[in-house]
C-alpha positions in Angstrom: -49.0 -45.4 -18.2 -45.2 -46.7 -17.9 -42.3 -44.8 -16.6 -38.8 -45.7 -16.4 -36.7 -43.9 -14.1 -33.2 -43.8 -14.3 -31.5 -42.5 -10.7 -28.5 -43.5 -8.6 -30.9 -43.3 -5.7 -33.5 -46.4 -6.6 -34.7 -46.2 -2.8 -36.4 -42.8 -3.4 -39.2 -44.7 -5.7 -42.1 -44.8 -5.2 -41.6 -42.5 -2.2 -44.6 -40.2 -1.8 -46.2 -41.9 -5.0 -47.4 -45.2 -3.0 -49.4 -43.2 -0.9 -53.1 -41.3 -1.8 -54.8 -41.7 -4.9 -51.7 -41.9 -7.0 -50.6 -44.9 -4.4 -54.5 -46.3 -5.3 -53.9 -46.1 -9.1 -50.4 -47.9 -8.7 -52.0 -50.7 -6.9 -54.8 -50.9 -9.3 -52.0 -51.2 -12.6 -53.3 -48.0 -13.6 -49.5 -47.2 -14.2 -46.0 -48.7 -13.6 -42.7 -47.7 -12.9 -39.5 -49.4 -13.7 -36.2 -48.3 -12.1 -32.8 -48.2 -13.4 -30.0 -47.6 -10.9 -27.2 -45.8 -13.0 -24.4 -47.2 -10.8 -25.2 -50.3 -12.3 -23.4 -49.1 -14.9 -20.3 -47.3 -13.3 -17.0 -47.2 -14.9 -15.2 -48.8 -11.9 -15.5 -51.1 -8.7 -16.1 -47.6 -7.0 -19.6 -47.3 -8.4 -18.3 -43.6 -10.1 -20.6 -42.3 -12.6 -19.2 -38.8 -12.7 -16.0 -37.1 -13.3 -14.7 -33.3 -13.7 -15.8 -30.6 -16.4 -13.7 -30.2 -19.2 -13.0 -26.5 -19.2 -12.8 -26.1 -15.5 -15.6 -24.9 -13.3 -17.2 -26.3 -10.1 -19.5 -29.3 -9.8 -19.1 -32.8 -11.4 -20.8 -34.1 -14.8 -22.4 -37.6 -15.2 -20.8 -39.3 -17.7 -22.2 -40.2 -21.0 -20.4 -43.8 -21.0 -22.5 -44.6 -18.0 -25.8 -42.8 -19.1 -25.4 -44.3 -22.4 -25.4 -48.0 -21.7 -27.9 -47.1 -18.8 -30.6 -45.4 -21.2 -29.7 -48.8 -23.9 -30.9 -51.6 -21.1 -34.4 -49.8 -21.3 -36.4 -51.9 -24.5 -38.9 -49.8 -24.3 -38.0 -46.4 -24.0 -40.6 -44.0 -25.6 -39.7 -40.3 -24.9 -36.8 -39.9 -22.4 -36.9 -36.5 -20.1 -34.4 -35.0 -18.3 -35.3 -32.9 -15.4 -33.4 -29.4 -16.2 -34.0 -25.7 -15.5 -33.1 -25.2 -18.7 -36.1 -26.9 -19.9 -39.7 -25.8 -20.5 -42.0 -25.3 -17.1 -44.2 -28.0 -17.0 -47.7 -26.5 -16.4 -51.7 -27.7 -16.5 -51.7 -27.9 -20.1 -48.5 -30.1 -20.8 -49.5 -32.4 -18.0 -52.8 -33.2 -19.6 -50.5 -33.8 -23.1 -48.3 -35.9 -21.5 -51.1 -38.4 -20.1 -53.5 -38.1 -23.4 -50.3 -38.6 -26.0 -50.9 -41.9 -27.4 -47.1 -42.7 -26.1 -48.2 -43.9 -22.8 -44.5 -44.9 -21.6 -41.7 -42.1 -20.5 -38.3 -42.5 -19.3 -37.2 -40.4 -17.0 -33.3 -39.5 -16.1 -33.1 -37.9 -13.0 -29.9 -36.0 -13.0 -27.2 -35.5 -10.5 -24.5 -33.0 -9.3 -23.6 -30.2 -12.0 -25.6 -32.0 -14.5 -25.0 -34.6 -17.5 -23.2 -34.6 -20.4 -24.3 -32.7 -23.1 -24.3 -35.6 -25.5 -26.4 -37.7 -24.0 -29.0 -35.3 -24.7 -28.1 -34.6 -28.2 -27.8 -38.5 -28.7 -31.2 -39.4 -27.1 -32.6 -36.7 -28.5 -33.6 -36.2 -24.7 -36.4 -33.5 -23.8 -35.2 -31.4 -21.3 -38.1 -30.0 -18.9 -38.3 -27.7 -15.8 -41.3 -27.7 -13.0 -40.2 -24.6 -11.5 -37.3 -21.7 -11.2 -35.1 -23.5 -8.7 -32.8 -25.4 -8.4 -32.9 -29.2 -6.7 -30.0 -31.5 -5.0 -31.5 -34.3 -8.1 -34.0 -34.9 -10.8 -36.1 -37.6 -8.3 -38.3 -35.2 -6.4 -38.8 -33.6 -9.8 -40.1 -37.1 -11.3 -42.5 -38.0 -8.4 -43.8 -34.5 -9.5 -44.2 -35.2 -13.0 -45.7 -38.5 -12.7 -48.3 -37.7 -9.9 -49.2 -34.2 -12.0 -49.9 -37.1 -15.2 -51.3 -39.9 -13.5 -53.8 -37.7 -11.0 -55.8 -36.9 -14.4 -56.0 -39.9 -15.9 -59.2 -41.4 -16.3 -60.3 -43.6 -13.3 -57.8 -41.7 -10.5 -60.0 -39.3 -8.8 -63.3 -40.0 -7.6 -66.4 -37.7 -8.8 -65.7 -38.2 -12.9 -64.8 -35.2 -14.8 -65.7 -32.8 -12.2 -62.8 -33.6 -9.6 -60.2 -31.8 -11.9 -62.7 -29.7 -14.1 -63.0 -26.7 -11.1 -59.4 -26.9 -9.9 -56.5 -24.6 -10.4 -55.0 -24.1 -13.9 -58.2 -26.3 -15.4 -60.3 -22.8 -14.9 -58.3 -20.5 -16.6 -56.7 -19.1 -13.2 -56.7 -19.7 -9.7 -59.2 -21.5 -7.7 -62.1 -19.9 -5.4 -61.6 -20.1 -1.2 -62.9 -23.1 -0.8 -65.5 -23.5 3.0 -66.8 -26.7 4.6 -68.1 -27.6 7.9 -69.0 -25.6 10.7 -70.7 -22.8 8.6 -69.2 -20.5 11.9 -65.7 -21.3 13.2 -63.9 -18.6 15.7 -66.1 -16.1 14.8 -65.4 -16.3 11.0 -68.6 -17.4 8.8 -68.9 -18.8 5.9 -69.6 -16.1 2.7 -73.7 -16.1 3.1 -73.6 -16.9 -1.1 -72.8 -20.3 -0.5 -75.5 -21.3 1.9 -77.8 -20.0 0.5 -78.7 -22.7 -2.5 -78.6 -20.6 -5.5 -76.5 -22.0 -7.5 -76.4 -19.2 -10.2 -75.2 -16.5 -7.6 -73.0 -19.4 -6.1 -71.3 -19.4 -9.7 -71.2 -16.0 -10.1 -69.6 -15.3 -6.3 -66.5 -18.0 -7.4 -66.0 -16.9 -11.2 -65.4 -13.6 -9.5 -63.1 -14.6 -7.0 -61.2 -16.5 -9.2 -60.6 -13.5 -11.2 -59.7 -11.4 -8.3 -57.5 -14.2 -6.8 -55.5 -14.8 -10.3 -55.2 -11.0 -11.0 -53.5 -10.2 -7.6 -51.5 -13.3 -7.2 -50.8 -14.3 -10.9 -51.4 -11.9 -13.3 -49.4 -13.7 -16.1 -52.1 -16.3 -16.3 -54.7 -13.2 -17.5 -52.1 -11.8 -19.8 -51.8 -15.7 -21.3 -55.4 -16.0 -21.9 -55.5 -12.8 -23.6 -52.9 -14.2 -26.2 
């Protein structure tokens, strides 16, 4: 997988990527990333690469002749995606869409201040996409999320096959079991006696049904998507 990243803040990359299994896979060239610094292409000798809203209103817009020849340097674009609340949530099931899509290159544009111009999107035809309901100072944190969430489950990442994602999170329907290791007593709280006691039937059985409770107490829209 490629991704270009557009940003006026190039020295955020790789950031938290180069490190862990991610930071593995990027050494290995199981993935790339190409950065674009957007005041590159600033309208002045001030490096400016916003300006005010027309119609009045707080915040600064990035401009669409800065973004535009920005976006144009990039040869090889394939889909571009701009980090927005306004956008679809990215969840489990998009993540895995993203990294299976025969497209195997995205460029990201991590926005700034109020936002961009509205054009560039409808120009680009630019995806918009959202990983949560809040709001962040830029679209880089939002990209290191995306591109961890897509490379983590591609094939060769994580250690232990299939298996490594298969029980987690989101992959099982819901949430995930509590999860025990090492010592099987620690400050006087044991370990459920199920799993030590090597039958894996009831072991399955003592997680599916934790899971359940787990995702119907914490997130019960999960249960009410399945049922859809």
């Amino acid at each position: 997988m490629h991704f270009n990243i557009l940003t006026i803040f190039p020295e955020m990359f790789p950031g938290t990527l180069s490190g862990g299994v991610v930071g593995r896979a990027l050494d290995n060239n199981i993935w790339s990333y190409n950065i674009i610094n957007i005041r590159d292409f600033a309208i002045n000798n001030y490096g400016s690469v916003d300006d005010e809203q027309f119609g009045g209103g707080a915040g600064m817009v990035m401009r669409p002749d800065v973004l535009g020849p920005a976006i144009d340097s990039v040869k090889k674009r394939g889909k571009i995606i701009y980090f927005s609340p306004r956008g679809p949530q990215l969840n489990q099931k998009m993540v895995h869409e993203f990294a299976e899509s025969r497209n195997k290159t995205y460029t990201l544009l991590c926005g700034r201040y109020e936002g961009i111009d509205q054009r560039i999107i409808d120009e680009y035809d630019i995806m918009e996409l959202s990983i949560g309901d809040y709001i962040l100072s830029g679209g880089e944190i939002a990209a290191q999320v995306f591109i961890d969430s897509c490379v983590r489950v591609h094939d060769n990442v994580l250690g232990g096959g299939d298996d490594s994602t298969a029980n987690e999170s989101f992959e099982i329907g819901g949430l995930e079991w509590p999860l025990y290791t090492r010592p099987s007593v620690w400050r006087g709280r044991n370990v459920p006696e199920v799993l030590l006691s090597g039958h894996h039937g009831n072991i399955e059985r003592w997680r599916k049904q934790q899971s359940d409770e787990i995702t119907r107490q914490r997130r019960p829209d999960l249960i009410q998507g399945k049922k859809k």
